[in-house]
C-alpha positions in Angstrom: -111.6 -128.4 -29.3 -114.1 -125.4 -29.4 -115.0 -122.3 -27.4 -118.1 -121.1 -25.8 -118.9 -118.0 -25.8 -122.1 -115.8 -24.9 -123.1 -112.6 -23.9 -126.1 -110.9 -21.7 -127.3 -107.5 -21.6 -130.0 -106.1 -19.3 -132.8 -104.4 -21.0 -132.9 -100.2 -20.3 -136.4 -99.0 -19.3 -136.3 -97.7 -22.8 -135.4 -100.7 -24.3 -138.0 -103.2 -22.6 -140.1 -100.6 -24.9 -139.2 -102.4 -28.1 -140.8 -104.5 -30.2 -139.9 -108.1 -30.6 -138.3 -107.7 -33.8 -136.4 -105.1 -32.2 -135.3 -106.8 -29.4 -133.8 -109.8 -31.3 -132.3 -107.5 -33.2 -130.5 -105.8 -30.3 -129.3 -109.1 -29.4 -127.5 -109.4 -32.4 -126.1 -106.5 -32.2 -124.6 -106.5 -28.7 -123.2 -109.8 -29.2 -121.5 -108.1 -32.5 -120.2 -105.3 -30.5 -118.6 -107.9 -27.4 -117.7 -110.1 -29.7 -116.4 -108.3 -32.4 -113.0 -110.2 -33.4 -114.8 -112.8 -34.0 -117.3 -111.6 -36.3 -114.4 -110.1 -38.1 -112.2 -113.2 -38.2 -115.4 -115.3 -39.6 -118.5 -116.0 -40.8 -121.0 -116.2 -38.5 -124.3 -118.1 -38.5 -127.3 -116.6 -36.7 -129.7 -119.1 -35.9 -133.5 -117.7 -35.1 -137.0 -118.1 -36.0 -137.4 -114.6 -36.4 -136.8 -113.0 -40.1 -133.9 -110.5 -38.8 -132.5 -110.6 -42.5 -136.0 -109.5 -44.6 -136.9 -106.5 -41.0 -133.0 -105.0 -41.7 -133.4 -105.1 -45.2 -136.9 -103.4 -45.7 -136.2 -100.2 -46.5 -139.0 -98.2 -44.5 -137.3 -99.8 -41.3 -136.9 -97.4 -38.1 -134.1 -95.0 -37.8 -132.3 -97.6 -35.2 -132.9 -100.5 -36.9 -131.4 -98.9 -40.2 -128.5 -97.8 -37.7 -127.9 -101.3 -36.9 -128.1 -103.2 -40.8 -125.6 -100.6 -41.8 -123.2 -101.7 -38.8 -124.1 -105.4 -39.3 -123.2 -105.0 -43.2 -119.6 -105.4 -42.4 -119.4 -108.5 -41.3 -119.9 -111.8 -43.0 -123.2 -112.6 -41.1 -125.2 -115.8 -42.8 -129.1 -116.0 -41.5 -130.8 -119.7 -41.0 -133.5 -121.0 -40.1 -133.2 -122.7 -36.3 -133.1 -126.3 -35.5 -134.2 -128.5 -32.8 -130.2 -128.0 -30.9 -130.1 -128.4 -26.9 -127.5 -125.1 -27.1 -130.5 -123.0 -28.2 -132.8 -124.2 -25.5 -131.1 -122.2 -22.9 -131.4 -118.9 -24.9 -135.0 -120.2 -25.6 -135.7 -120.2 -21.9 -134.4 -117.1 -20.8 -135.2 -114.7 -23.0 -139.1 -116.1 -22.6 -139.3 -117.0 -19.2 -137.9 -113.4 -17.7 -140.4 -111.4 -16.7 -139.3 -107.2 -17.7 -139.2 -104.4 -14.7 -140.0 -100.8 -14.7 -138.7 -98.4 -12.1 -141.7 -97.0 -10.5 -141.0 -93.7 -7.5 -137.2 -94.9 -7.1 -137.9 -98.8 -6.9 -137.6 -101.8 -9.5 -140.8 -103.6 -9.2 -141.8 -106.4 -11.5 -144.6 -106.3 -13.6 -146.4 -109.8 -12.9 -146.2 -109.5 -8.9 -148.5 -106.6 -8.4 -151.6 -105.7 -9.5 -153.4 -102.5 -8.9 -157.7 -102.4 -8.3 -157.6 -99.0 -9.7 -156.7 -98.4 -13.2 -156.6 -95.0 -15.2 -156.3 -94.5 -18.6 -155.9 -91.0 -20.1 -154.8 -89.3 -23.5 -155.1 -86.3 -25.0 -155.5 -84.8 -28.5 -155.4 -81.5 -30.4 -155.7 -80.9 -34.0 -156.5 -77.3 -35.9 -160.3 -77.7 -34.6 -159.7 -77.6 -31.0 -158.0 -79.6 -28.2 -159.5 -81.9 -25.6 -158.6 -85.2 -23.4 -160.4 -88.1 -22.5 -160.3 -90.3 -19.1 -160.9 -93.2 -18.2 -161.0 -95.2 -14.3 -161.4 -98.6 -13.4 -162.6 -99.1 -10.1 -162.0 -102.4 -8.0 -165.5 -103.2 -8.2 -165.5 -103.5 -12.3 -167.1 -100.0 -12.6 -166.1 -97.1 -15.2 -165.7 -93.3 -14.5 -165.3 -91.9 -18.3 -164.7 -88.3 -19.2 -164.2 -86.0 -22.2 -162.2 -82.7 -21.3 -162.8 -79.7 -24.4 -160.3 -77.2 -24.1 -161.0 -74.2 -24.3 -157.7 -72.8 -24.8 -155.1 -73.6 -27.0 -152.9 -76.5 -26.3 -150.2 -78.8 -27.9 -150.6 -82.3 -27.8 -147.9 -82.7 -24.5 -149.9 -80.5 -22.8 -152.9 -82.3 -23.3 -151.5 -85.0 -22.6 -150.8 -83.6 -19.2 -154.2 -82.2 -18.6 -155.3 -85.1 -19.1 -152.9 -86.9 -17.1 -153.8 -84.4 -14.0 -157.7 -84.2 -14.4 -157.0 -88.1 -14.0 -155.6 -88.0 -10.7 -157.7 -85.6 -9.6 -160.8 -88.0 -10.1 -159.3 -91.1 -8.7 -157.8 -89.0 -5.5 -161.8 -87.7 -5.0 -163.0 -91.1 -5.6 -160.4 -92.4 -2.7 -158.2 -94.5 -4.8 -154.9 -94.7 -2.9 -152.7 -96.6 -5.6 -153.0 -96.1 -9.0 -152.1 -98.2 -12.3 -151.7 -95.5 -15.1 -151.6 -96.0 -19.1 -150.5 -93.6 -21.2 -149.4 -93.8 -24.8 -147.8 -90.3 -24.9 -143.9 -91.6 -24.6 -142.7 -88.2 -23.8 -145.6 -87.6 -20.6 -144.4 -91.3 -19.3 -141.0 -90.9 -19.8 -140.8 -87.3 -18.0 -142.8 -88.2 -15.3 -140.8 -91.5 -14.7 -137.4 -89.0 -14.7 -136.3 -90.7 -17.7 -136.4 -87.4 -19.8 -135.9 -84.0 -19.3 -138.5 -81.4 -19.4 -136.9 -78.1 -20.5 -140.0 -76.1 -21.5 -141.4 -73.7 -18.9 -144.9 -75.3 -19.6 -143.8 -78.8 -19.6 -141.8 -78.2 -16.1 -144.7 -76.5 -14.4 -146.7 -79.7 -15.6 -144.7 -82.1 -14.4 -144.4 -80.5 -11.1 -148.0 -80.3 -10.9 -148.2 -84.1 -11.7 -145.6 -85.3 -9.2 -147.5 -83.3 -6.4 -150.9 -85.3 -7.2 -149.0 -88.6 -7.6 -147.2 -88.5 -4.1 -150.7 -88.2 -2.7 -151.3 -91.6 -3.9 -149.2 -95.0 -1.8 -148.4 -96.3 -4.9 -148.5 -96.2 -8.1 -147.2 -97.2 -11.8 -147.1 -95.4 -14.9 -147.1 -97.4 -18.0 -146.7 -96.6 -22.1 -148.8 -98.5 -24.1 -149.6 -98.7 -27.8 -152.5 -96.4 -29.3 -154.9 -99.3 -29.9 -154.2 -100.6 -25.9 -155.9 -97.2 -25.3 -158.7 -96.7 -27.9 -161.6 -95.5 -24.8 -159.4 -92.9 -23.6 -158.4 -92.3 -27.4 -161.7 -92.2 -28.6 -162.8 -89.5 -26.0 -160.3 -87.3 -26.7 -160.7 -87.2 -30.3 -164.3 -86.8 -29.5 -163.5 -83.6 -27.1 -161.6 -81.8 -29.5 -164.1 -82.1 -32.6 -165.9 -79.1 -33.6 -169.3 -80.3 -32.5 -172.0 -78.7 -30.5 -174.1 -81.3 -29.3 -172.6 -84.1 -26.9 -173.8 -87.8 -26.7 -176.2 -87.9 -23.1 -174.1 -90.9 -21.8 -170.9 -89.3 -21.8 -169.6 -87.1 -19.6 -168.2 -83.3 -20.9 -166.3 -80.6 -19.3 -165.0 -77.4 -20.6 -162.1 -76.4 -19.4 -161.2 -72.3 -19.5 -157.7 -72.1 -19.1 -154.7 -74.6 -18.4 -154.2 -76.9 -15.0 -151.6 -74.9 -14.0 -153.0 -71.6 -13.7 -155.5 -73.3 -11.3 -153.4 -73.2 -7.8 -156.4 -71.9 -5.8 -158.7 -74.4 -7.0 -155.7 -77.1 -6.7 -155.2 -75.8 -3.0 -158.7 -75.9 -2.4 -159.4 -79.7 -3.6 -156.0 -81.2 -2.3 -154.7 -78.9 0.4 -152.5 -76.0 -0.1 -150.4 -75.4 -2.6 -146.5 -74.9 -1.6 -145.5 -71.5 -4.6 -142.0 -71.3 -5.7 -141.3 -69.2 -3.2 -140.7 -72.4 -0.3 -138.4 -73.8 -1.5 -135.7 -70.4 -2.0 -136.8 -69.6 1.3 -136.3 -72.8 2.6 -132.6 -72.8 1.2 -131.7 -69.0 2.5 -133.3 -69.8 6.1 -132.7 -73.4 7.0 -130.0 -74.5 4.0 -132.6 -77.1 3.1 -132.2 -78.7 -0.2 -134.2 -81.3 -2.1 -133.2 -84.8 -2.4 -132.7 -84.6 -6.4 -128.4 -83.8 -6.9 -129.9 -82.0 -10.2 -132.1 -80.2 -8.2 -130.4 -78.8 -5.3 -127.4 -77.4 -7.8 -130.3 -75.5 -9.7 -131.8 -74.4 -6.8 -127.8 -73.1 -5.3 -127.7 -71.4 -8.8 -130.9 -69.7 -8.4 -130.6 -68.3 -4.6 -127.7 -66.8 -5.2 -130.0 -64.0 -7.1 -132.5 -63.7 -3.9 -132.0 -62.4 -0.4 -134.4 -62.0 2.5 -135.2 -58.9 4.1 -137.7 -58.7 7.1 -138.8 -62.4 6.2 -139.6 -61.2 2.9 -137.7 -63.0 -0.2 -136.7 -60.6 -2.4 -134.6 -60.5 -5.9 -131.8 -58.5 -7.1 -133.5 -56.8 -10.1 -132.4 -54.4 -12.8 -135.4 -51.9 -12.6 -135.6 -52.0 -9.1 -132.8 -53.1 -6.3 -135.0 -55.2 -4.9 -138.5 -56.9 -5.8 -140.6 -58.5 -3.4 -141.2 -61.8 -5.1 -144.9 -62.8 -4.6 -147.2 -65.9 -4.9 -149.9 -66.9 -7.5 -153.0 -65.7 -5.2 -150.9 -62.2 -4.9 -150.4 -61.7 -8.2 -153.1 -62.1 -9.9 -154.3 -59.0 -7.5 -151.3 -56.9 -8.1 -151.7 -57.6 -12.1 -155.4 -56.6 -11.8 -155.1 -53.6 -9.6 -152.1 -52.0 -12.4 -154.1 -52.6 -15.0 -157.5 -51.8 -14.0 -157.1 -50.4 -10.8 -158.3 -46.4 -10.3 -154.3 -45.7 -11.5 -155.0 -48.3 -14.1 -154.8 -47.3 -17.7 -155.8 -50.9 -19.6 -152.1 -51.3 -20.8 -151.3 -54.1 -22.9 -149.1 -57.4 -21.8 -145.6 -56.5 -22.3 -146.7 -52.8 -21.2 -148.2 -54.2 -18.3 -145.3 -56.8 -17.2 -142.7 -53.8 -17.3 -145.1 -51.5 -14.6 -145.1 -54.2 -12.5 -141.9 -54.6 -12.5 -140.9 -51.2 -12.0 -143.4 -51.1 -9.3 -141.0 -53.8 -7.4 -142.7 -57.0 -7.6 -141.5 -60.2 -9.4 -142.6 -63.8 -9.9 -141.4 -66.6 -12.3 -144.2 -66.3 -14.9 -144.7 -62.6 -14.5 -145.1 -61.9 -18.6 -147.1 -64.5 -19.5 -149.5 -63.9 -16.6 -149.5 -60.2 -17.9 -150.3 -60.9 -21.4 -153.5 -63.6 -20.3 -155.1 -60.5 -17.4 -154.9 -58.2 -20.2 -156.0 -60.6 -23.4 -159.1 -61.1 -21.0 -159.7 -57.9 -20.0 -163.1 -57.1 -21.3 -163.0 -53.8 -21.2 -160.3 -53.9 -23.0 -161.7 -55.9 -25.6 -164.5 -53.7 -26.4 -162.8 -51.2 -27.0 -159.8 -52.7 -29.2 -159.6 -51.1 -32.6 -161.3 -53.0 -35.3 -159.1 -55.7 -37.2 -157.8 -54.7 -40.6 -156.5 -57.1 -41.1 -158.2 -59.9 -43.5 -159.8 -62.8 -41.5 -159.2 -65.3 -44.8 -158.1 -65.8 -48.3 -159.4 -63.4 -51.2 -162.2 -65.7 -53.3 -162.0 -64.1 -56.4 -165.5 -64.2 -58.9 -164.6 -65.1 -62.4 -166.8 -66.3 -65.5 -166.7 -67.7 -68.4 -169.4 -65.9 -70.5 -170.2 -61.7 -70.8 -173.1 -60.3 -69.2 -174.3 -63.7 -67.0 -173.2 -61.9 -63.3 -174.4 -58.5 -62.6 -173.5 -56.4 -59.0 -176.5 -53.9 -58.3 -175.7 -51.5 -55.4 -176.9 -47.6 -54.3 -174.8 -44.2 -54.2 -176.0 -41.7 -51.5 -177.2 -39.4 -50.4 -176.2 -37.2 -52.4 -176.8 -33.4 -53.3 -180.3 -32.6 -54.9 -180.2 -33.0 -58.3 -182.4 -31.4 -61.2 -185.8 -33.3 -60.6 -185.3 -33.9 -57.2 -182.6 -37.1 -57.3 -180.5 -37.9 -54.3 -179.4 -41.2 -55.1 -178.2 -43.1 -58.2 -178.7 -46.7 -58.9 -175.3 -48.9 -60.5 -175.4 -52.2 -62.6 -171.6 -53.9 -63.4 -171.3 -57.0 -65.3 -168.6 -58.8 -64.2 -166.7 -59.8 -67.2 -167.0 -56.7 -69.7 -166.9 -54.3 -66.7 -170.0 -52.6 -68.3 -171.4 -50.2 -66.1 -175.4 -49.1 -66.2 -176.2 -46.1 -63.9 -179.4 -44.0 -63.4 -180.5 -41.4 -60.8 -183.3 -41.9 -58.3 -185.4 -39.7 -56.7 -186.5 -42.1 -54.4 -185.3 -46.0 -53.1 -188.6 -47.9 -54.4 -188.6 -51.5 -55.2 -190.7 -50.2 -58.4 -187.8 -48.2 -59.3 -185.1 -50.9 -58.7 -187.2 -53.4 -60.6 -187.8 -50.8 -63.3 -184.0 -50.2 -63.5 -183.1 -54.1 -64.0 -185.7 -54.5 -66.4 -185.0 -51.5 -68.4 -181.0 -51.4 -68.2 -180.1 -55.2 -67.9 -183.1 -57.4 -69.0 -184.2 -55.3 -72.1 -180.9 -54.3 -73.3 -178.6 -57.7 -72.7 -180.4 -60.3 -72.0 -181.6 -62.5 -68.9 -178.3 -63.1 -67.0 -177.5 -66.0 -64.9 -177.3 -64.1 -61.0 -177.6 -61.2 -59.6 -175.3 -60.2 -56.4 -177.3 -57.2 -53.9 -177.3 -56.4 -50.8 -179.6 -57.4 -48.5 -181.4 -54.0 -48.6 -185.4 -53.8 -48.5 -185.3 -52.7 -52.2 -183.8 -55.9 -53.1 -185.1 -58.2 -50.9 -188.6 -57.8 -51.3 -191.1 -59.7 -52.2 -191.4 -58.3 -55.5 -188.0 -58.6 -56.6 -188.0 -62.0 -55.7 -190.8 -63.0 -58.2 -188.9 -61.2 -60.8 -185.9 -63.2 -60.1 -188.0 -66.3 -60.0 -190.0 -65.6 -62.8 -186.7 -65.4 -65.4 -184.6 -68.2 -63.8 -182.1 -65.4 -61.9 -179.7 -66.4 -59.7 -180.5 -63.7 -56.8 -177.4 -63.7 -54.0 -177.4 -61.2 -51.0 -174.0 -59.5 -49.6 -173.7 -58.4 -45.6 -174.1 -55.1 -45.1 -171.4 -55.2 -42.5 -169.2 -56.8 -45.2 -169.7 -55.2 -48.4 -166.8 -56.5 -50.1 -168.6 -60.1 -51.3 -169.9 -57.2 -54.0 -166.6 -55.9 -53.7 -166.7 -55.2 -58.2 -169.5 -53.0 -57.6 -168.1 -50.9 -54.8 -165.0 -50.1 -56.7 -167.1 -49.2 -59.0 -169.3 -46.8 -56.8 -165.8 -45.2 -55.8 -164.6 -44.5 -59.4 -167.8 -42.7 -60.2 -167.9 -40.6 -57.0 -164.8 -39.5 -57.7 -165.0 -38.6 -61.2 -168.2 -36.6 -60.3 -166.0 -34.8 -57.9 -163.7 -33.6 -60.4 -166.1 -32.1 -62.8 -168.5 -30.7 -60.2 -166.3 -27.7 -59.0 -168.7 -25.9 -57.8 -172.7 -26.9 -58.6 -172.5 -30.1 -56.9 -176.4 -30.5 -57.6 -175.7 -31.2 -61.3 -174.3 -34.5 -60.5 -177.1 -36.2 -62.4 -176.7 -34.2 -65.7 -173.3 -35.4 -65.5 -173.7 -38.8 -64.5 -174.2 -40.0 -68.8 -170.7 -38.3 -69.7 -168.8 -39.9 -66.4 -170.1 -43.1 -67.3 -169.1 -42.9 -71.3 -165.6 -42.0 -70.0 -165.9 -45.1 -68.2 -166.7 -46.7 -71.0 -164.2 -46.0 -73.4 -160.9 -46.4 -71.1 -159.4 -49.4 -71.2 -159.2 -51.4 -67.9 -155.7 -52.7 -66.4 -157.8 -56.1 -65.7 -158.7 -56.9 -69.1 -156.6 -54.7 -70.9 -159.2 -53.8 -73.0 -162.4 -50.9 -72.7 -165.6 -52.1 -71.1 -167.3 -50.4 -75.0 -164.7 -52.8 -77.3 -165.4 -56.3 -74.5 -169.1 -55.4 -75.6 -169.4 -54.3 -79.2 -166.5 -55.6 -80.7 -164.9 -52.0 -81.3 -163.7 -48.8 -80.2 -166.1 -45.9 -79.9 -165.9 -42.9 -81.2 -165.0 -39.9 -78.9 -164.7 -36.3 -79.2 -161.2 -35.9 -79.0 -161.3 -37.7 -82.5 -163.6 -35.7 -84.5 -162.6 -32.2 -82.7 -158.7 -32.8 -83.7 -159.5 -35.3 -86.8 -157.8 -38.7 -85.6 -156.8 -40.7 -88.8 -159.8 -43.3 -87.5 -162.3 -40.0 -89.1 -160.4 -38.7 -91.8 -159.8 -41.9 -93.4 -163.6 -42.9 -93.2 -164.7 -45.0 -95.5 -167.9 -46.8 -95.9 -167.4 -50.0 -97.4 -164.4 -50.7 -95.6 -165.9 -49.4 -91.9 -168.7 -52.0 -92.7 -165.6 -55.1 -93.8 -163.3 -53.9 -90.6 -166.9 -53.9 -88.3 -166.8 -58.0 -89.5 -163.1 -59.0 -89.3 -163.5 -57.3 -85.4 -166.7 -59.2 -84.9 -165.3 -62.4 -86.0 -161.5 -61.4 -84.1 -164.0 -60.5 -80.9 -164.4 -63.9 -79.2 -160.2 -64.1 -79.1 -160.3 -60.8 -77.5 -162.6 -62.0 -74.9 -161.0 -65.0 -74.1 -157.4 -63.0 -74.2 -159.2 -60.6 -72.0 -160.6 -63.3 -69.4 -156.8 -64.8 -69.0 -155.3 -61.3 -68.1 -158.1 -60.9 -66.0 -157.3 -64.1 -64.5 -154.0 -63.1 -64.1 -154.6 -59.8 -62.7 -156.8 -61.6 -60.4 -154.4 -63.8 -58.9 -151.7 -60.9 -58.6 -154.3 -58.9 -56.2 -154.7 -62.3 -54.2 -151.4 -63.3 -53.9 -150.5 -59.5 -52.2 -154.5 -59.5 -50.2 -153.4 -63.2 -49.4 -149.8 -61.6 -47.9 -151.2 -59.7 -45.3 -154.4 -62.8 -44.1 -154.7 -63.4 -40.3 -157.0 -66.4 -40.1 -159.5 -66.1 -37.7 -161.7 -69.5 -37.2 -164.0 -70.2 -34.2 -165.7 -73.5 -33.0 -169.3 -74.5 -32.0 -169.4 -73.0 -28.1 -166.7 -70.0 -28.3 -167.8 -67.1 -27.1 -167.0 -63.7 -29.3 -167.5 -60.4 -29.7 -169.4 -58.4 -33.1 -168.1 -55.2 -34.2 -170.9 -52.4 -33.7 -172.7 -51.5 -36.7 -173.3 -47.8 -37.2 -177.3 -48.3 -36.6 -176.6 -50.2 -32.9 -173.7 -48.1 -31.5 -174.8 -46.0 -28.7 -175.1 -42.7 -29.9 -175.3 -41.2 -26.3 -172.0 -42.3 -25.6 -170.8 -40.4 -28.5 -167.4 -40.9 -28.8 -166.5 -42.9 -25.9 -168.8 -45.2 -27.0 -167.8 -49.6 -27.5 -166.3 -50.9 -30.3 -167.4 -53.7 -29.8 -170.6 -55.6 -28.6 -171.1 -59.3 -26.9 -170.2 -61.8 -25.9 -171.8 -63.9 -28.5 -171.8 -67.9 -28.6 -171.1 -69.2 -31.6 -174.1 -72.0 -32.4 -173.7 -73.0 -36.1 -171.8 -72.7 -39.1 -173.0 -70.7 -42.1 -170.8 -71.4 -44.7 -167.0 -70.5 -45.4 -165.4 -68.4 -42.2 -169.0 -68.2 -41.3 -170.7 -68.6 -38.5 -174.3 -68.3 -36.8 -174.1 -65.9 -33.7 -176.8 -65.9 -30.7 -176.7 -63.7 -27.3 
């Protein structure tokens, strides 16, 4: 005579989560678990119209579902197909004819017995562009409220989530809703606010709280996870919020939020009634012995009194500065921050600096430090007068080509000390793969002169080369140096004068022949131009830890000669021969291409070592379409009557297009 056996299980609020698949699979499971000695003592025969045996086997399966095929794998378990058997009509019924619950404020309600007129969806979404949230609300009569919210602060996906979640019920408690279906498909937002997990981050608890007050403003109301494609409006305008983009469509509505929800208490207080600050509920405890409802709670809120006392109705905490520190609210604080570091006693210190004075001064609250660090990162004062950044904004883009004498860097030296005939400044040509260097002296910065100089020293001597890098001086940007650029096919590119290093070749090479002039100009400094030729020859002739070869050898094929040799007779000029100089001029003409190409892979090399130690010490800056910022002053637009004292910086500036790579278009 056989047994009958069976098993039932009621779903967690987790587990009524689960896909289908899941959830068979979960039956199987607990029944393996009750039932164990009988899966051990046979084979067993699992009946279903689901294919459990191909979803445990597939190897990209979930982490639980994997969990369960390994614990299923040790029994003799045989799936097939299900027949037409009266036993299996019972299962059939239940499992599809129970309708799941969710525990909504404290009560089990059932899904298909209530439904809500007013509906909000929400989700939120940041990326490395920017962060932002979109909301949706349904409104009894069949009408729409949708939102994008653009962050303008930085924010992790929970915590957009959250603003989202809170600019939500904001809206439906202004448009009178008094219950409220949500959907969410942030697990962790749903999941926290239900009490179903625990939020241990500062951030995330001050959400949450912030959350629960707007929801218990509300009758009822039910907060549900759905899929993302359940929630593609709300998906749709977030994504759309946190895109770097400048102009919004007309028919949806945009709002910029400057700093997080929960720095907002006054404007909270003002839209929904006052605010209670953490400083109730201690006081509440110290005064009364009132706890909250929560057991979790009221043992937190024991362990945290015991560290406050009240004096003259006054909570204060036992400090390690101070004795005592009156503990304050938000609206206080931000005063007392404010007053220390700007105040007349004020002297602009930073966060941490900041955080410690007010301490020390004998005032506390929970989020003292981080409030410190965001009243003096705003600060504008502060701001310009910060010392300039040295510290790279991106990666090193290095300038590299495959040919000699195709990329020529053209930039000025001076003022400098008058010369013989009247020169004050000096002209410099590089090329950029022999490291050739052409130089003259100038009496005066004309664009003749400048176009006199390329055609003599570059055009006429090697060749038409394929660009030209400048700066963006009048010299070079003139209309007559344009034709001349045009008129031979040149490649004519323009550095910032406020960043000179995109013609960073050429200024290294301005600095080598400065200082060289130093050293042989002791004394008569106004013979700089006589000595400019002989600089520039030793230039010439020493080789270059880029290449590894001389700048003279990468563009004749060999060595030159130099004094040294024929004052102290090297071998090179006592050995002199004719015939065989003219035979060893071919072989090093014919070896010469190899040298370049030997020479353009240690340059390569040497290249990437400089990058990978410039790269070391990047701090990536990047801005979005709408962010205000603030321009270093140039030398020409600082404020000479201020002298010393005077900005550093200048702005605020709105950031309206982008220019290129890291760079942006600025207007007032």
């Amino acid at each position: 005579m056989g047994t009958l056996h069976y098993t039932s299980k009621a779903l967690l609020p987790a587990e009524t989560r689960y896909s289908p698949a899941e959830k068979m699979a979960l039956a199987l499971i607990t029944a393996a678990r009750k039932l164990r000695p009988y899966f051990q003592a046979h084979k067993i025969g699992v009946y279903t119209n689901c294919p459990l045996k191909l979803i445990l086997q597939k190897p990209e399966v979930s982490g639980r579902l994997m969990k369960w095929a390994i614990e299923l794998s040790e029994f003799d378990v045989e799936y097939l197909p299900r027949t037409a058997i009266k036993a299996q009509a019972v299962a059939d019924f239940v499992a599809e004819f129970t309708e799941p619950s969710i525990e909504v404020a404290g009560m089990m309600v059932e899904r298909s017995k209530k439904v809500f007129k007013w509906q909000l969806r929400v989700d939120g979404s940041s990326n490395t562009h920017g962060s932002g949230a979109g909301v949706v609300v349904s409104t009894p009569e069949g009408d729409s409220v949708e939102c994008a919210l653009h962050f303008d602060f930085k924010a992790t996906n929970n915590q957009a989530e959250y603003e989202a979640l809170i600019v939500g019920l904001k809206v439906c408690t202004i448009l009178g809703a008094d219950e409220v279906e949500i959907f969410n498909d942030s697990q962790v937002v749903v999941n926290q606010v239900l009490d179903e997990y625990q939020a241990r981050d500062e951030s995330m608890i001050t959400y949450l709280e912030l959350a629960n007050q707007l929801l218990e403003r509300f009758k009822e109301y039910r907060i549900v996870h759905v899929p993302r494609e359940e929630n593609e409006k709300a998906d749709a305008l977030a994504k759309l919020a946190s895109a770097t983009i400048n102009i919004w469509p007309k028919t949806i509505s945009m709002i910029r939020l400057q700093q997080p929800s929960i720095f907002k208490s006054k404007e909270v207080g003002a839209v929904f009634g006052e605010r209670d600050s953490w400083i109730t509920p201690i006081k509440e405890y110290l005064v009364n012995d009132v706890l909250p409802s929560d057991p979790l709670e009221a043992k937190r809120l024991k362990y945290r009194a015991t560290r406050y006392s009240i004096l003259n109705g006054e909570l204060y905490k036992r400090g390690y500065s101070r004795a005592l520190q009156r503990c304050v609210g938000p609206e206080e604080a931000e005063g007392i921050l404010r007053s220390i570091h700007s105040g007349n006693c004020g002297n602009h210190a930073g966060g941490v600096s900041l955080a410690h004075k007010t301490l020390r001064q004998g005032f506390y609250w929970p989020t003292l430090f981080a409030d410190a660090k965001r009243v003096a990162a705003r600060c504008e004062a502060c701001q310009k007068i910060a010392n300039n950044i040295r510290q790279p904004p991106k990666l090193l883009q290095s300038i590299t080509l495959p040919c000699p004498f195709a990329m020529w860097g053209i930039d000025l030296i001076g003022p400098m000390p008058t010369a013989t005939g009247g020169a004050k400044h000096a002209i410099v040509a590089m090329d950029y793969f022999t490291k050739w260097v052409e130089a003259e002296p100038l009496v005066h910065i004309t664009k003749a002169n400048t176009i006199s100089f390329v055609k003599k020293n570059i055009l006429y001597r090697f060749g038409i080369p394929n660009t030209i890098i400048t700066d963006n001086g009048t010299q070079f940007d003139g209309k007559k140096f344009r034709e001349l650029c045009d008129k031979y096919g040149i490649n004519n590119y323009y550095a910032s004068p406020a960043h000179p290093q995109t013609n960073g070749q050429t200024e290294a090479m301005n600095k080598i022949i400065k200082h060289n002039l130093k050293a042989k100009l002791v004394v008569k400094k106004g013979s700089w131009a006589d000595k400019l030729p002989q600089v520039l020859w030793a230039y010439r002739t020493t080789e270059r830890g880029s290449t590894g070869e001389t700048p003279y050898s990468m563009a004749y094929g060999t060595e030159a000669v130099i004094p040294v040799e024929t004052s102290f007779s090297s071998p090179r000029v006592q050995l002199f021969q004719t015939e065989l100089n003219i035979d060893m001029l071919k072989c090093g003409l014919d070896e010469l291409e190899e040298r370049r190409e030997r020479a353009q892979i240690r340059n390569t090399v040497y290249q990437h070592r400089v990058a990978k130690y410039y790269n070391s010490h990047v701090r990536e800056r990047r801005f979005s379409l709408g962010d205000l910022v603030l321009k270093r002053v140039n030398p020409g637009t600082r404020d000479k009557a201020a002298g010393s004292l005077a900005d550093k910086w200048e702005g605020p500036y709105q950031v309206t297009g982008i220019a290129g790579h890291e760079a942006y278009r600025i207007t007032r």
